[in-house]
N, C-alpha and C positions, 0 to 999 in steps of 0.2 A: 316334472321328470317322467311319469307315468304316463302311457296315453290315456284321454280321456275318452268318453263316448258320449259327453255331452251333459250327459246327469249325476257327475263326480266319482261314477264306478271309474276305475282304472284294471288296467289289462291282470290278469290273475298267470301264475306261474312262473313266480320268482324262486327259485331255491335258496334258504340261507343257511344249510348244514353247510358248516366248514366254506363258506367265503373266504377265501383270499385278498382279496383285491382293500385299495384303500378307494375312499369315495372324496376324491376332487373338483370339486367344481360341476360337478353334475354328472362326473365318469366315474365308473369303477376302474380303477386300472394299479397295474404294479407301482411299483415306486421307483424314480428315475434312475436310481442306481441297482434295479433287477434286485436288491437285496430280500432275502427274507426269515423270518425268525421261527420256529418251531412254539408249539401250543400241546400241552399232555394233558392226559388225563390222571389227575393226582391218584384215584383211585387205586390203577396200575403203574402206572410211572411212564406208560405207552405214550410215544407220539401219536396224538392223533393228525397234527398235518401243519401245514405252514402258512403263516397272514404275512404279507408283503410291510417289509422293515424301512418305514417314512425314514427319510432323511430329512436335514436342515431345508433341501430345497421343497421338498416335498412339501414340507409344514409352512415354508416360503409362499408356494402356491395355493394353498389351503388358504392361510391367512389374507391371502390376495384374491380371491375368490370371493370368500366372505366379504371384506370391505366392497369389495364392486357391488355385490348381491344388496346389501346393503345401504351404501349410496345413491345407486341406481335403479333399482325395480323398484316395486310397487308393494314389495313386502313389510315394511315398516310400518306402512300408511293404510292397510289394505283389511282390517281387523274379519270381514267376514270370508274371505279368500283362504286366512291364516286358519282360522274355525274350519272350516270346509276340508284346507289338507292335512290338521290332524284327526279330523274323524278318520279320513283316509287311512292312514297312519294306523291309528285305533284299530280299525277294522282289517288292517293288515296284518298285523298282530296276532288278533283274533285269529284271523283266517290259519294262521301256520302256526298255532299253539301248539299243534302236537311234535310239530318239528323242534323248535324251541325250546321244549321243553328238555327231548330227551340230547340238545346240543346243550343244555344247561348241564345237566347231572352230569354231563364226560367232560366239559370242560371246568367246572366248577370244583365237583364232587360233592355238589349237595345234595342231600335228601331228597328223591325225587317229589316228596311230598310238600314240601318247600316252597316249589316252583307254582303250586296254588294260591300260593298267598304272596310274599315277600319279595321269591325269587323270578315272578313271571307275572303272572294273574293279578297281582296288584298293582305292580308299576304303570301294566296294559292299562287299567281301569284307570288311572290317573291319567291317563293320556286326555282319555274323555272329561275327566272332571276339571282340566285345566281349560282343554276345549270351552266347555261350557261354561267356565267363569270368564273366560276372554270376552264370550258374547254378549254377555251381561257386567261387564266391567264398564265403572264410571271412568270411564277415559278423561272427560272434564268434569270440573265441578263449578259452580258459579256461587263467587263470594260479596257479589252486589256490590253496590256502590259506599264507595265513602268519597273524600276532602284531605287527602296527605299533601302536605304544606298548603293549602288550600285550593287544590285544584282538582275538583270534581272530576272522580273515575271510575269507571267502570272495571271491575277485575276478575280474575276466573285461573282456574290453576288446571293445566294441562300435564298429563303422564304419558309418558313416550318410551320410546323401546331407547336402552342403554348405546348399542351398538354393535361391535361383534367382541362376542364371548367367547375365552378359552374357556376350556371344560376338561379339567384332570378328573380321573376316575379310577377307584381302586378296582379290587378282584374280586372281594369277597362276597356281594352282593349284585351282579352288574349289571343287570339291568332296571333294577330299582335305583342306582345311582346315576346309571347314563338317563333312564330316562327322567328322574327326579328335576334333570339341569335343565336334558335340550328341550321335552316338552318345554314349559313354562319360558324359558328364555326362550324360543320360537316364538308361544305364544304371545308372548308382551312384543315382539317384532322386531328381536335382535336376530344376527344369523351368527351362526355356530360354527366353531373347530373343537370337536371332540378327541382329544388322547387319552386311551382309555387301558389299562396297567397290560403290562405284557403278559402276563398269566392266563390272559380271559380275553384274546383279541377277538375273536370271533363270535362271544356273543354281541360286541360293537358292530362288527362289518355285519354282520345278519340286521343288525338296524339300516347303515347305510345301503343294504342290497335290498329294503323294503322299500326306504324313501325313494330309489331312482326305479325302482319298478313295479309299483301301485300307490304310489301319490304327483300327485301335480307340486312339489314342495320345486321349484323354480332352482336351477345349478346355483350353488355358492351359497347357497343359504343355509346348509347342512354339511359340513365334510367331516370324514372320519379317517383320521390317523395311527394307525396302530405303531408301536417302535419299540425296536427292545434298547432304547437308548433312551435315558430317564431324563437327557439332557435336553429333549424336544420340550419336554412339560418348562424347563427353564426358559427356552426359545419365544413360547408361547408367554410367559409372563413378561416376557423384557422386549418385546415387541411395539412399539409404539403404535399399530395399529389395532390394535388391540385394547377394547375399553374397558375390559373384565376379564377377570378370573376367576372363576368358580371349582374349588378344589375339594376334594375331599379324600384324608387318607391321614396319613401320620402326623402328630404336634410335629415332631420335628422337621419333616418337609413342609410343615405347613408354615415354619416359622420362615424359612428358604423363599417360600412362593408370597409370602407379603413382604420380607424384604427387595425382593428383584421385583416386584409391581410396584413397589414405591418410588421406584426410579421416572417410572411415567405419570405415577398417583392415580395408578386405577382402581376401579371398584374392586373390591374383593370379597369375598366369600369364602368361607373354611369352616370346614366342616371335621374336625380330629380325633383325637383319642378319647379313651371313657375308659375309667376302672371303676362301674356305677356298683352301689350299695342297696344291698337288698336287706331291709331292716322288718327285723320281727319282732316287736313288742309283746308282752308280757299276757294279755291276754289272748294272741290271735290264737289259731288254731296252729299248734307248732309243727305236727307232722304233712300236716295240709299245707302248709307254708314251704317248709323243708323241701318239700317231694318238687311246688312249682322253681323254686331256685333250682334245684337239682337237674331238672326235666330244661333247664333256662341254659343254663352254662354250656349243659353236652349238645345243646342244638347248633346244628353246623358245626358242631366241631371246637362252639366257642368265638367263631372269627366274625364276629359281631362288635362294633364300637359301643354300641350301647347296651350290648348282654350286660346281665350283674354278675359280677364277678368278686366281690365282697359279700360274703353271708352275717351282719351283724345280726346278734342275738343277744337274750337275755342271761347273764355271767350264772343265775342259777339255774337255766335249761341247759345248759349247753352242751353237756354230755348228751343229754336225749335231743339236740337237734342235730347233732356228727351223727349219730347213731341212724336218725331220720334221713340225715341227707346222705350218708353213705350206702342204707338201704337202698335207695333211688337210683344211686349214680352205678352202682355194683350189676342195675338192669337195662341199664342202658350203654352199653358196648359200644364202640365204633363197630359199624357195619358198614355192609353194601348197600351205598346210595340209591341203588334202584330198587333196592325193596322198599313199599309202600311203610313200612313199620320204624323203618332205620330213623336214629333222629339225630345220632351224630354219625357223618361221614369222614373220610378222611380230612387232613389237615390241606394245603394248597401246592407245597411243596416238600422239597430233603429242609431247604434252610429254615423253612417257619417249622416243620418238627423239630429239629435239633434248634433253633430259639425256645421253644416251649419245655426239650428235655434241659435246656439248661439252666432255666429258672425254678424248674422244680431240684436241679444239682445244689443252686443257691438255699430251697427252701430248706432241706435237710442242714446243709451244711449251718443254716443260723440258725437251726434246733427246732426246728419244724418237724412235723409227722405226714408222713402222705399215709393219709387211713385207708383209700383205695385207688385204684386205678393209675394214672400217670407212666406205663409200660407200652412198650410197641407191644399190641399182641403178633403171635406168632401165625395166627388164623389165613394169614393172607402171603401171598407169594410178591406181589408186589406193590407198590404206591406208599403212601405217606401217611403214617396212622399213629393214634396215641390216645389211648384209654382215657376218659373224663375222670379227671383227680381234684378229691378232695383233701386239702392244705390247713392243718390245724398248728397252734402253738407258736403263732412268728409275731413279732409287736409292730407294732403299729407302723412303726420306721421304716420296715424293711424292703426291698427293693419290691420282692414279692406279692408284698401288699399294695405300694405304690403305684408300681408300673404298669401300664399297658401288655401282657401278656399277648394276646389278640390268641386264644385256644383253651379249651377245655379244663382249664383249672378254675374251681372254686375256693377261695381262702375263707375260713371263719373265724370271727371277731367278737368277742366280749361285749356288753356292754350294761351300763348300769342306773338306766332306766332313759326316760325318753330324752333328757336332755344330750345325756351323753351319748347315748344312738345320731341323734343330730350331729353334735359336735364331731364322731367318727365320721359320719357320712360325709360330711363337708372338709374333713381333713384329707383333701386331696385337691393335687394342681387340677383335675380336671374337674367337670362338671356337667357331664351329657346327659344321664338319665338317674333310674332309681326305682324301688321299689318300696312300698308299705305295706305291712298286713296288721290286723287287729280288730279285737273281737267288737269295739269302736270304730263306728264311721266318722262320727266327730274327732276323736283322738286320732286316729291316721289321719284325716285329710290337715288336721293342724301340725305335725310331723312334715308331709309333705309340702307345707306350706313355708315349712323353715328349711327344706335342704334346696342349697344354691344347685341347681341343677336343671336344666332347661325342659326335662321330662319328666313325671313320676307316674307309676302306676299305683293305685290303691289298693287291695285287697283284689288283687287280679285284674284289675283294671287296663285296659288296653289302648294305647293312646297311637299307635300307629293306624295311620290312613291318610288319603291321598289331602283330605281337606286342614289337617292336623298338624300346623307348623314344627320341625324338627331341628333343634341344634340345641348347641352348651352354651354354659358358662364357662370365664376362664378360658385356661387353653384349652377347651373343647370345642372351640372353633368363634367365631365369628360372622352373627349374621341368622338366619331362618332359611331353610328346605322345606316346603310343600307347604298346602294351605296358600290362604291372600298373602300371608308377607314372606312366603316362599317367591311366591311369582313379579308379587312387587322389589325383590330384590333385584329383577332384570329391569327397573325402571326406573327411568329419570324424571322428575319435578320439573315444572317450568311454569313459572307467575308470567301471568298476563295482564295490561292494562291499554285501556282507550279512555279517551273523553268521554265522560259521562253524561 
C-alpha cells in the first residue's frame, strides 16, 4: 500500500489524529451511505470529531476484499514479505508515538502514563515480537517414516494461515487488543476485517491510515470498519466467508458471537469478562499487599478484564487491610488523564458511570459499606468520573461480588486460611486472572497453582507481555491472546503423506 523505495522504507507523512475514513480494500474512504458517527472525549464529554459509520454493505466489501486478498495474492504463502510489512508497521508506529499517544489519552481517557506500557508502547513492541517469531516459526515439521495398514510413508505436518479473520474489539484497551488479533493473524498469513467498539474509532482508523501509508501490507489484506451499529460485529460472524472470529469484550456478547459462528463452525476465539481475586495470605506483607490491590483496581479507572477486583484476606486482618486499602484508594483520586501522576482517569462514558453508580446502589442496599470513595467528584466540569471505591460487608452471593463491574470498585472478602482463599477464588463463573502474595514463595506459587484461572501473579509478579499467552477459564473466554498459542490460534493443522 505504501510506496516503497526499494529497501522496505516506505514514504513518511501519514497523519493519524482523528482519521475518519474506513480502510477498504486498500482505500481510505467514507462509508457508501456518507454515514458518520461521533467519538468524545470521556474526560469532558467533548466531541472530538466523527469516524465514518460502515454499513452492512461496507462490511460486505471489507469481507470481500479480504477473501480476494487471501485467495489470490501471495500473502498467505509469502512468510518473509509478511516479516518485512510488519516491521514496517512496527516502525510506523514508532515513528508517530507521539501522535498516538496523546490521540489515546482524548479518546480513551487513560492515564497518559498508561500509554507507555499497555495502552501504546507495548502492543507496538509486540508487533515486533510477533514479526520475529513468524520468521523463525516451524511452519513444517517432519514426523518420518512409518507402515499404517502396511504401506510405507513418508509424513510431515504443515501449519497454515486459517483464512480471513473477523476481529471484534472493545474500548477499554485498544490498541493492545487490535493490535494483540491483527498482528499475529497477519502474521500466521490470514487477512483481516477489524471492527473495533464505537467508543474508540479512531485509535482503529490511525492503524489503518499506517498500513496504506507506510507499509507495502497489499489492499484487502487489512480493512478497518468502525460502526456505531453493533449489529456489523454479528454480520461478520455469520458470514460464510469468514473462517474466524476473534472477539474480545463481554461473556455475554461473547456467548452471541459463538452461537452465530456455529452456524458456519468457525474457529472462534473469546476473550471475556474477569472478576479476578487478589488473595493475601496470612503471612504476606499486609499493607504492602493492600496498597498494590488498591493502586490495581483505580488504574484506568478499573475498565480492565483482568484487574482484581475481589480483595480476599485473612478473617483476622481484615479490619487492618480496609484500613490499608482504604488508605491507598483515599490517594488516589480520579484525575486528569494527562497528568503524568494520574492513575485513575475518567470512566468511558454517562452509561458505564451510571452501570458502575448502580452496583455500588445494590452494594449498600444488600448491607454493604462503601468505606471510601464511589462519588462523582465535583472537581471537574465535565466528562464521566467516579472515585475508586472500596466495598466491604456483602457475602459471597451477591451480584456485587459476582459480576463484572468493568470500574473502580474493590470488594473485600474474608477468608479462613489458604484452603478457603482458593475455594473463594474460584467461586466464580469466570476465570481470567489473579493475584497471590505471601511471606512464602513455595506457599503462594502452590495457592496459585490451585486457582482455575488462566493468569496469576505471585507476590507482584507480572505476567503481561507480548511473549506471555493471555486468556481464561470458564466463561472467561475461549482459547489464548499472545505468545506461540496466541499466534497459533490464527492456524490450521494439515498432515501430509507420500510413499516412503
Amino acid at each position: 500500500m505504501g510506496r516503497s523505495d526499494g529497501t522496505g522504507a516506505t514514504a513518511v507523512g501519514v497523519s493519524v489524529a482523528g482519521e475518519e475514513r474506513l480502510l477498504v480494500d486498500g482505500e481510505l474512504r467514507q462509508a457508501r451511505s456518507g454515514a458518520t458517527f461521533t467519538t468524545s472525549n470521556p474526560a469532558t464529554g467533548e466531541v472530538l470529531g466523527v469516524a465514518a459509520d460502515a454499513g452492512p454493505e461496507d462490511v460486505g466489501d471489507a469481507v470481500a476484499a479480504a477473501r480476494r486478498a487471501f485467495d489470490t495474492t501471495r500473502w498467505s504463502t509469502d512468510v518473509a514479505f509478511r516479516v518485512r510489512c510488519l516491521r514496517q508497521l512496527h516502525d510506523a508506529f514508532v515513528r508517530h508515538a507521539d501522535e498516538l499517544r496523546a490521540l489515546t489519552v482524548a479518546e480513551t481517557g487513560s492515564p497518559v502514563s498508561l500509554t507507555r506500557s499497555a495502552q501504546l508502547d507495548d502492543p507496538v513492541a509486540g508487533i515486533a515480537w510477533v514479526a520475529d517469531l513468524a520468521e523463525r516459526y516451524p511452519w513444517e515439521s517432519d514426523l518420518g517414516n512409518a507402515a499404517p495398514l502396511g504401506i510405507p510413508s513418508h509424513r510431515w505436518v504443515r501449519r497454515e494461515a486459517t483464512g480471513v479473520v473477523g476481529a471484534i474489539t472493545p474500548w477499554n484497551v485498544p490498541h493492545q487488543i487490535n493490535l494483540a488479533k491483527v498482528a499475529p493473524a497477519l502474521a500466521a498469513g490470514n487477512t483481516v476485517v477489524l471492527k473495533p467498539a464505537p467508543d474508540t474509532p479512531w485509535c482503529a482508523t490511525a492503524l489503518g491510515a499506517l498500513v496504506v501509508g507506510e507499509t507495502d501490507i497489499p489492499p484487502g489484506v487489512l480493512n478497518v470498519v468502525p460502526s456505531s451499529d453493533h449489529g456489523i460485529g454479528a454480520a461478520l460472524c455469520a458470514d460464510p466467508r469468514v473462517d474466524q472470529v476473534s472477539f474480545t469484550g463481554s461473556t455475554a456478547t461473547g456467548r452471541t458471537v459463538m452461537a452465530t459462528a456455529a452456524a458456519t463452525v468457525k474457529k472462534v476465539f473469546l476473550e471475556l469478562g474477569g472478576k479476578s481475586a487478589f488473595v493475601v495470605l496470612d503471612d504476606a506483607d499486609l499493607r504492602g499487599a493492600c496498597a498494590v490491590a488498591a493502586f490495581t483496581v483505580a488504574t484506568h479507572a478499573g475498565q480492565g478484564c483482568a484487574i482484581t477486583t475481589r480483595l480476599v484476606v485473612p478473617r483476622a486482618l481484615l479490619d487492618d487491610a480496609v484500613a490499608a486499602t482504604a488508605a491507598t484508594l483515599a490517594k488516589l483520586p480520579a484525575g486528569d488523564p494527562g497528568d503524568p501522576g494520574t492513575v485513575c482517569g475518567p470512566v468511558i462514558n454517562a452509561r458505564q458511570r451510571d452501570r458502575i453508580e448502580g452496583y455500588l446502589a445494590l452494594a449498600v442496599d444488600g448491607g454493604g459499606e462503601i468505606v471510601v470513595g464511589g462519588r462523582r467528584p465535583d472537581r471537574f466540569d465535565g466528562g464521566f468520573w467516579v472515585d475508586p471505591a472500596l466495598v466491604v460487608g456483602l457475602p459471597g452471593d451477591s451480584r456485587v461480588v459476582r459480576e463484572e463491574i468493568f470500574g473502580p470498585v474493590l470488594v473485600v472478602l474474608p477468608h479462613d486460611g489458604d484452603g478457603d482463599a482458593v475455594a473463594i477464588a474460584n467461586d466464580s463463573p469466570y476465570g481470567l486472572s489473579g493475584s497471590v502474595w505471601s511471606g512464602d514463595r513455595d506457599r503462594a506459587v502452590s495457592v496459585a497453582n490451585r486457582m482455575r484461572t488462566g493468569t496469576v501473579g505471585v507476590n507482584g509478579g507480572l505476567w503481561y507481555s507480548p511473549d506471555v499467552p493471555f486468556g481464561g477459564y470458564r466463561q472467561s473466554g475461549i482459547g489464548r491472546e499472545m505468545g506461540v498459542p496466541g499466534f497459533e490460534e490464527y492456524l490450521e493443522t494439515k498432515s501430509i503423506a507420500e510413499p516412503a
